[in-house]
C-alpha positions in Angstrom: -16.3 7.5 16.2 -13.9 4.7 14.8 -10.9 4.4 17.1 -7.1 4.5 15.6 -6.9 0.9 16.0 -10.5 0.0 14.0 -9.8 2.2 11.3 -6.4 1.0 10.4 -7.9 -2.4 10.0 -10.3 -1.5 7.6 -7.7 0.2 5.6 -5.6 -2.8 5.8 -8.4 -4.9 5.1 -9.6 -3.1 2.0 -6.1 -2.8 0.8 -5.9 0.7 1.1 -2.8 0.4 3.0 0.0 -1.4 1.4 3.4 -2.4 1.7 6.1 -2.7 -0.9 8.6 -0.2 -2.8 6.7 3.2 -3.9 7.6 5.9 -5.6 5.4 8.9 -4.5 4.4 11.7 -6.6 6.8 14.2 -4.9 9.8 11.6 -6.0 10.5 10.3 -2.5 10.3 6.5 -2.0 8.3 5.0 0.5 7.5 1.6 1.5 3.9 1.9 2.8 1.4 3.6 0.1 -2.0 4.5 0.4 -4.9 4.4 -2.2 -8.2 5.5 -0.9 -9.7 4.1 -4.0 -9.7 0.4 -2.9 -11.7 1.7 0.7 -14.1 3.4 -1.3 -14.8 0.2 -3.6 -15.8 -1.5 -0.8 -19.3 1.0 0.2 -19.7 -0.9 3.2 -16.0 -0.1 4.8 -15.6 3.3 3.5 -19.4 4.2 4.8 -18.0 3.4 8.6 -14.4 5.5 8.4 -16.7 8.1 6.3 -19.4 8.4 8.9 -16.7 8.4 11.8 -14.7 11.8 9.7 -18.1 13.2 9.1 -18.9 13.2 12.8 -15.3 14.9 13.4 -16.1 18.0 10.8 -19.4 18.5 12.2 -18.0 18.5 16.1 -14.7 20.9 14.7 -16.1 23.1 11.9 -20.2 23.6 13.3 -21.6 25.9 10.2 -20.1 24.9 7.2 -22.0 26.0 3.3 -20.2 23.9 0.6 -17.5 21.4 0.7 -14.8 21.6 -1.8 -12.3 18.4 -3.2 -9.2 18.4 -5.0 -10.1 16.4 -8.0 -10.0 13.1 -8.3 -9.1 11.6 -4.8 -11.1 13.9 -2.9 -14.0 13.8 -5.4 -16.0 10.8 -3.5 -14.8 11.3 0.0 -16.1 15.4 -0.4 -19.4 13.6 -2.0 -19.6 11.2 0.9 -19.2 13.3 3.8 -21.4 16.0 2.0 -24.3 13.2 1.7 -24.1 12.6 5.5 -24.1 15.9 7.1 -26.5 17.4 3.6 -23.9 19.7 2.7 -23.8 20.9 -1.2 -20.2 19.6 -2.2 -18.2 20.3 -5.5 -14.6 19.5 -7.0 -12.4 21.6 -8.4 -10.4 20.1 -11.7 -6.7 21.1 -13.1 -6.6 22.5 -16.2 -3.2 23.2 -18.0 -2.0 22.3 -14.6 -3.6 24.4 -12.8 -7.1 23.8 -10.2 -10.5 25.6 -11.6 -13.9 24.9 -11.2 -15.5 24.0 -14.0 -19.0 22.4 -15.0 -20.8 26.1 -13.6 -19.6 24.8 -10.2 -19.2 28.4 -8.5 -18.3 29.3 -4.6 -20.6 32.0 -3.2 -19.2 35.0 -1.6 -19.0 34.8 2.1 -19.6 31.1 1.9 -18.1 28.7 4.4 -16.0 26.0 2.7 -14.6 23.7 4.0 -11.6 20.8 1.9 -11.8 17.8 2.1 -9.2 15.8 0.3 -8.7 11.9 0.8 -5.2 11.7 2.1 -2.5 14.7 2.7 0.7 14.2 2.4 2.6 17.6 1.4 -1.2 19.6 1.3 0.0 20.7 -2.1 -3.6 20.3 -3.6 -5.7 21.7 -0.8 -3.4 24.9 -0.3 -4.4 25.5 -4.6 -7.6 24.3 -3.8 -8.1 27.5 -1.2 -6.7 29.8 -3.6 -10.4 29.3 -5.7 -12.4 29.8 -2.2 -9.8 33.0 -1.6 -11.1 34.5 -5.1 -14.2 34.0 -4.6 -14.1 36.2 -1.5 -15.5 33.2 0.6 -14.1 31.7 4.2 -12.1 28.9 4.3 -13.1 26.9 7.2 -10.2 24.1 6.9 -8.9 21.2 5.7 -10.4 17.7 6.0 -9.1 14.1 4.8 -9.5 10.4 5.7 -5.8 9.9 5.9 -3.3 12.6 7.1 -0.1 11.2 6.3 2.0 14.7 6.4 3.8 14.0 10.0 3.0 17.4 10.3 5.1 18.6 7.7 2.3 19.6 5.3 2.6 23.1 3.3 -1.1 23.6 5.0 -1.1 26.0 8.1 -4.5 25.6 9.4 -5.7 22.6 11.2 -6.5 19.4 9.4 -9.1 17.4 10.8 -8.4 13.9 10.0 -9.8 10.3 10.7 -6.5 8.8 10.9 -3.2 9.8 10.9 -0.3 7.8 9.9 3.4 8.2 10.0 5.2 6.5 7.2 8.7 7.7 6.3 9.8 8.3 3.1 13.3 8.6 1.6 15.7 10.0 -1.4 16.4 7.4 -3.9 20.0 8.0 -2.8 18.8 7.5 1.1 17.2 3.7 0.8 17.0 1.5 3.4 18.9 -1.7 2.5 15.7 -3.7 2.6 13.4 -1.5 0.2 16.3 -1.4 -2.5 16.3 -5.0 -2.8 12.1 -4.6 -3.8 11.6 -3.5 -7.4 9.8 0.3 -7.1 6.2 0.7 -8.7 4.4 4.3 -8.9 1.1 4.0 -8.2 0.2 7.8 -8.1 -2.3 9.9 -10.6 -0.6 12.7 -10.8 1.5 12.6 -13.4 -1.0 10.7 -15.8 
């Protein structure tokens, strides 16, 4: 498994982990943001940190049916991670605001599923994602990701298995630090588009 230390560089490497002025998607500011999507344009990068979670999911979760991501971060990590360890994987898209599957994606009863999202911050889309495997009478398993950035302050109250954590503040516009209000804010986020 990729140590702390070797996956941050790949992240940093890959620009997956930058630094400016961000506004997140809950409204808080931030001066670190992460975007999985760089990683995972570079196959050769993303395959070793994918590899690494993979091997951390099959040593915590053991049995696991189908894998199911938030759409669209989690879409490629779920794929990923479901092409290593030959699980079926599927994604789960909002509609009117709201997460269904769709495209005759459909959760067996008394299946073991298992999220897998590509970073957590508040856990906001995995804890709607678990609502679909609830109704379908199936067992969540857990939660998965490549980047846990909640500080542990996720909505999520099972475990979340992740292949690195990382512990970047974030603040009210009204709460700045002195040096981020001097750096024009950009928000980078999909969810409001």
């Amino acid at each position: 498994m990729l140590s702390y230390k070797d996956s941050l560089k790949i992240l940093k490497e890959t620009n997956a982990l930058i630094e400016g002025h961000f506004i997140l998607s809950s409204g808080l500011r931030s001066s670190k943001y992460v975007q999985c999507a760089q990683l995972l344009s570079k196959p050769s990068k993303a395959k070793k940190i994918c590899k690494s979670l993979a091997e951390k999911i099959k040593n915590e979760f053991g049995k696991v049916d189908m894998i199911l991501s938030p759409a669209i971060g989690g879409i490629v990590i779920g794929y990923e991670i479901g092409r290593i360890l030959n699980i079926e994987t599927i994604f789960s898209e909002r509609v009117n605001g709201v997460f269904n599957l769709r495209r005759n994606f459909s959760i067996k009863n008394n299946s073991n599923v298992l999220i897998i999202e590509d970073v957590i911050t508040t856990g906001k889309s995995s804890i709607e994602c678990s609502k679909l495997i609830k109704d379908a009478k199936a067992n969540l398993l857990g939660f998965a990701c490549l980047i846990d950035r909640s500080n542990n302050k996720s909505q999520i109250k099972g475990k979340i298995i992740s292949q690195i954590q990382l512990n970047i503040p974030t603040f009210s516009e009204e709460n700045l630090p002195k040096d981020l209000k001097l750096i024009k804010p950009t928000k980078p986020g999909s969810r409001n588009f």
